[in-house]
C-alpha positions in Angstrom: 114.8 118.7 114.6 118.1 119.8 112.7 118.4 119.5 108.9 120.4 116.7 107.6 123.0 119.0 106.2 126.0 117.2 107.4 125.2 114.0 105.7 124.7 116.1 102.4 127.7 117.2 102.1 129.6 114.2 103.0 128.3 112.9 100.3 128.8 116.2 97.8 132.4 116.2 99.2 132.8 112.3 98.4 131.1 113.0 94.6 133.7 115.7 94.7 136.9 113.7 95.5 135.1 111.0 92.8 134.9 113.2 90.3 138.2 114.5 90.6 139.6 111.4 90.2 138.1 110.7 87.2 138.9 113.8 85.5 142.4 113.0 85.9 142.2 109.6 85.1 140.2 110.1 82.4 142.4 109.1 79.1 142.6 105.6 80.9 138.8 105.6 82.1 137.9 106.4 78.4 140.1 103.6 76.7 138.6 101.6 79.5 134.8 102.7 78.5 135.6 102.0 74.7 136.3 98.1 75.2 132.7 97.3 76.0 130.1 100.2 74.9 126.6 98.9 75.8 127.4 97.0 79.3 129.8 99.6 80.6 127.0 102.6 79.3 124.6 100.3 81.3 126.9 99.8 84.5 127.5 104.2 84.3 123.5 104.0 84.7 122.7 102.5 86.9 125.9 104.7 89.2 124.5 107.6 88.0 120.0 106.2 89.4 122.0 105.3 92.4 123.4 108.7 92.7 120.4 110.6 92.4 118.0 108.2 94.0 120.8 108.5 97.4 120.6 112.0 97.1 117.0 112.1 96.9 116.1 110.4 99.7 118.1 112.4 101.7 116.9 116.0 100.5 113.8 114.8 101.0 114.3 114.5 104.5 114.3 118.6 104.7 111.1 119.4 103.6 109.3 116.9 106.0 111.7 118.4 108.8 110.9 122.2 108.1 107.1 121.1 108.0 107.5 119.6 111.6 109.4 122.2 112.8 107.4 125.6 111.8 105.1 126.4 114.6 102.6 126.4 114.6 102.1 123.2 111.9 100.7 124.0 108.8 97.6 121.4 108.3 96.3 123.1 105.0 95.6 120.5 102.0 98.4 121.6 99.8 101.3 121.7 102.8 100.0 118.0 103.5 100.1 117.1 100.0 103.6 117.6 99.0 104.5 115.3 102.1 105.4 112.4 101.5 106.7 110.7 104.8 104.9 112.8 107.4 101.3 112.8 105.5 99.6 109.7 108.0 100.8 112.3 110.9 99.5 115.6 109.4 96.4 114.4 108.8 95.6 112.9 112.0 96.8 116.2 113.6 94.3 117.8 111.4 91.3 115.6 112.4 92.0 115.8 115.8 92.6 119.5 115.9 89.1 119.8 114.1 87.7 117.9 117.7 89.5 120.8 120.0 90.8 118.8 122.8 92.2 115.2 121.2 94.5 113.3 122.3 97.3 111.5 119.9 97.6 108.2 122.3 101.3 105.7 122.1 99.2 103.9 119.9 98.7 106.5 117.3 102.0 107.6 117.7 103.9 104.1 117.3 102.0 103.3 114.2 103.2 106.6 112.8 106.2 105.5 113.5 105.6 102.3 111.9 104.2 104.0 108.8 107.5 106.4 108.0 109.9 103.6 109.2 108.3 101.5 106.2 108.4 104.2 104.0 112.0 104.6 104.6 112.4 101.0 104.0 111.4 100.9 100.6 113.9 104.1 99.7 117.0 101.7 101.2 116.0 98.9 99.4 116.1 100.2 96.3 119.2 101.5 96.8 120.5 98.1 97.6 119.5 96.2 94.9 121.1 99.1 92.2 124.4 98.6 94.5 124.2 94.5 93.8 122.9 95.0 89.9 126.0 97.1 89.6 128.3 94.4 90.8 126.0 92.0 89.1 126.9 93.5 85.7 130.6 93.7 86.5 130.8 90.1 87.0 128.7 89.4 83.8 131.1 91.2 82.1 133.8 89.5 83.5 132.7 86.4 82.5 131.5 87.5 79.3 134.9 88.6 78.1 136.6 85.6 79.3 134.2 83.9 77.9 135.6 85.7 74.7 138.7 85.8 75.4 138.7 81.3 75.8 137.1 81.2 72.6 139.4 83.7 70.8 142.7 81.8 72.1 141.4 78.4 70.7 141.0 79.8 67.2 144.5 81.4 67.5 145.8 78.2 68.5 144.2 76.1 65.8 145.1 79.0 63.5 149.1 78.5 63.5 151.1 76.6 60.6 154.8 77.1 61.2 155.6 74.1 59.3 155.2 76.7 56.1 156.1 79.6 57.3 159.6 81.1 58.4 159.5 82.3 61.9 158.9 85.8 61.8 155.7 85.0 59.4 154.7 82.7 62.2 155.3 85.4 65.0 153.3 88.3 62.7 150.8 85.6 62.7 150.7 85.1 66.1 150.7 88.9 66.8 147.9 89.8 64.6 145.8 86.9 66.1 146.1 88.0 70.1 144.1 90.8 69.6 141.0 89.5 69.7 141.6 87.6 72.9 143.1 90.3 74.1 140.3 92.5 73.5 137.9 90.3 75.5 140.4 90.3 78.4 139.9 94.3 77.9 135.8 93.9 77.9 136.3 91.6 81.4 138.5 94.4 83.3 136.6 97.5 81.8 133.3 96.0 83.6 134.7 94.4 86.6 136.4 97.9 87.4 133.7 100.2 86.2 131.0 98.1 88.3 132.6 97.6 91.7 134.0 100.9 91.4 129.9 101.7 91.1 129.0 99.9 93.9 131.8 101.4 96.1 130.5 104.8 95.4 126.9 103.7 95.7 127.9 102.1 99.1 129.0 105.2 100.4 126.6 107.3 99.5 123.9 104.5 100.6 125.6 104.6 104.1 125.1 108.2 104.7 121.5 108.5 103.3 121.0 105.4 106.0 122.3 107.8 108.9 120.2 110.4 108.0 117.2 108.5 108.0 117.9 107.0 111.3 118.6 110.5 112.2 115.3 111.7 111.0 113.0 108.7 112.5 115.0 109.0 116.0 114.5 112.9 115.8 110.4 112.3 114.8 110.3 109.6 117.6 111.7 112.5 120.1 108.9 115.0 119.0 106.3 112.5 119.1 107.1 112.2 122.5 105.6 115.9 123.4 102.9 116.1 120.5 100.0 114.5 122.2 97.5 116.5 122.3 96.3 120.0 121.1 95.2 123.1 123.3 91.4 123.7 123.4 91.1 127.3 122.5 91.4 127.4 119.0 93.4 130.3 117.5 95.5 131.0 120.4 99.8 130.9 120.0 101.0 127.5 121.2 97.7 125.8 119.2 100.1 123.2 117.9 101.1 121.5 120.7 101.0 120.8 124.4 103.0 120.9 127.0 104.3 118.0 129.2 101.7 118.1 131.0 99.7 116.8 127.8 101.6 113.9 127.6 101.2 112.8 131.3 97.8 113.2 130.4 97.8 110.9 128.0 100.0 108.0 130.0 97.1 108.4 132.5 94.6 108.0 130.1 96.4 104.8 128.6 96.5 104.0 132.6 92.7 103.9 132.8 92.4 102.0 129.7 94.6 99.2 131.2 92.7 99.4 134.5 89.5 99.4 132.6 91.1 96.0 131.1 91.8 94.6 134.4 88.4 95.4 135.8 86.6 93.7 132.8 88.7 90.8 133.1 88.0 90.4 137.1 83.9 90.8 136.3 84.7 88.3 133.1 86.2 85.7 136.4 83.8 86.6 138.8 80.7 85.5 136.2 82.6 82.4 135.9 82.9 81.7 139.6 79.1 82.5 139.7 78.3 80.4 136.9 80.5 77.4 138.3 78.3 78.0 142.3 75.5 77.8 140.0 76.2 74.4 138.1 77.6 73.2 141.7 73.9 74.2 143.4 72.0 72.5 140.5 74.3 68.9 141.1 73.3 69.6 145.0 69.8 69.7 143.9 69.8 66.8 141.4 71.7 64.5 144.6 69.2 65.6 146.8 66.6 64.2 144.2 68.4 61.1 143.8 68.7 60.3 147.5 64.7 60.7 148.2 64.3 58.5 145.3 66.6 56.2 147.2 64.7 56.9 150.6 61.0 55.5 148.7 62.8 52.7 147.6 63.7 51.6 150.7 60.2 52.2 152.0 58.8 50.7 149.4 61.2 47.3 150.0 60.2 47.6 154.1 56.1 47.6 153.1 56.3 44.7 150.8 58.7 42.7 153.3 56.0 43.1 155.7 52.9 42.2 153.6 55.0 38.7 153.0 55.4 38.3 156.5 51.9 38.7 157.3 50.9 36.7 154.6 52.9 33.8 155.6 51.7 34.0 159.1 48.1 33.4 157.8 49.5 30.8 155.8 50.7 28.8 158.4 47.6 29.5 160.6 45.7 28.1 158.6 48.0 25.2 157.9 48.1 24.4 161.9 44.2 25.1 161.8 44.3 22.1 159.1 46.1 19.6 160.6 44.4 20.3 164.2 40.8 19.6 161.9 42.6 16.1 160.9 43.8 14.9 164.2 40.3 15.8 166.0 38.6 13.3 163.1 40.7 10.3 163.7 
């Protein structure tokens, strides 16, 4: 992974170029400084936190890439210590180093990513909101001196009596009163140009501390690719990392996994085919119930239907029986 010296000195030659211009301009600049003090020593700042904070994150980024690319890595406490975006990686090489034959899985290896990418994050943010406060506060001042400047031009106006006065008393009068205005139209320039002119530079300088973190994460993303797992006999040269071979190993590990898923998802639907033959046996059985219930009944129905019969045959025997009795008497 290369060091991020290009980006550096972009931005050392851009500082440069600034710089230069503002040593030449500089009898301007200063006039333009003294209109407004506290805001435009505020606005200078916050240029000067962005500088630094840009320049930072950017030199930064050469430690945690000659830690990744000595070989083999060091994995002592005080080497993972004093990093600050690679530390989640370090130690996870040094647990599974401890094991012998571990295997750093796509998993592992995209949250990493994850974990640095976020990291990164909060650097550009920063760095973003002091470009915005700088513009912030060269519209407030803007505003502020027009502000001033509204004011200052009223009193003026309501100032003048030329009724009294000859027309060069009136125009001495007139003079002396534009300055204040005038120096709040100096306050609303001074910070309007001193804070875009601080975002501009902070813009730039953002931009190429940007590239080299992308430069950086796509780098780490690349060598992630290759550290997978570490060799099993401790002590020996290439005790870092494996081969590519290692990581093939690894894909057909994550392979098993996800067959390992698909088998325990084919048991998970064969159980529920079992369980639904199983509710579909017990409704056969309950049917089968329900239709000798059905068969008694209708034996039941045919026995008493016969005992009537029989029971009405006697009946009218013994009604013909009667009347045979009462016809043999008369």
């Amino acid at each position: 992974m290369l060091l991020p010296k290009r980006y550096i000195l972009r931005m050392s030659f851009f500082l440069a170029i600034v710089f230069s211009a503002c040593a030449l301009l500089f009898p301007i600049l200063k006039s333009t400084f003294l209109n407004n003090i506290a805001l435009n020593s505020l606005i200078v700042f916050v240029l000067f936190s962005g500088i630094i904070l840009n320049f930072r994150s950017v030199l930064v980024l050469r430690k945690e890439i000659k830690w990744i690319n000595v070989v083999p890595l060091n994995l002592e406490d005080n080497a993972i210590k004093s990093l600050r975006l690679l530390s989640p990686l370090a130690l996870i090489l040094k647990n599974n180093k401890a094991k012998g034959n571990a295997v750093i899985s796509p998993t592992i290896a995209r949250t990493v990513l994850d974990s640095v990418d976020m990291r990164l994050e909060e650097v550009k943010d920063i760095s973003r909101y002091l470009i915005g406060l700088s513009t912030f506060l060269g519209l407030l001042g803007t505003f502020w001196g027009l502000m001033g400047t509204v004011g200052s031009v009223g009193q003026v106006i309501s100032s003048l009596n030329v009724a009294g006065d000859s027309a060069t008393d009136a125009f001495n009068t007139i003079k002396d009163s534009l300055a204040l205005p005038l120096s709040g139209m100096g306050t609303a320039f001074s910070s309007s140009l001193l804070g875009l002119g601080g975002a501009l530079i902070m813009g730039f300088l953002d931009l190429q501390a940007t590239g080299a973190q992308n430069h950086f994460y796509n780098g780490l993303d690349e060598h992630l690719a290759s550290l997978t797992r570490y060799s099993s006999s401790i002590g020996s040269s290439d005790d870092s990392v494996t081969s590519n071979g290692s990581y093939t190993n690894a894909l057909l590990e994550q392979l098993v996994e996800n067959m390992a898923d698909i088998r325990n998802q084919m048991k998970r639907d064969t159980d529920k085919r079992q369980e639904t033959l199983a509710n579909d046996a017990e409704h056969l059985r309950f049917l089968s119930r329900i239709d000798r219930c059905l068969s008694q009944i209708d034996k039941a129905n045919e026995t008493h239907s016969d005992a009537v019969l029989k029971e009405l045959r006697d009946s009218f025997r013994l009604l013909i029986r009667t009347i045979s009795s009462n016809n043999e008497n008369k």
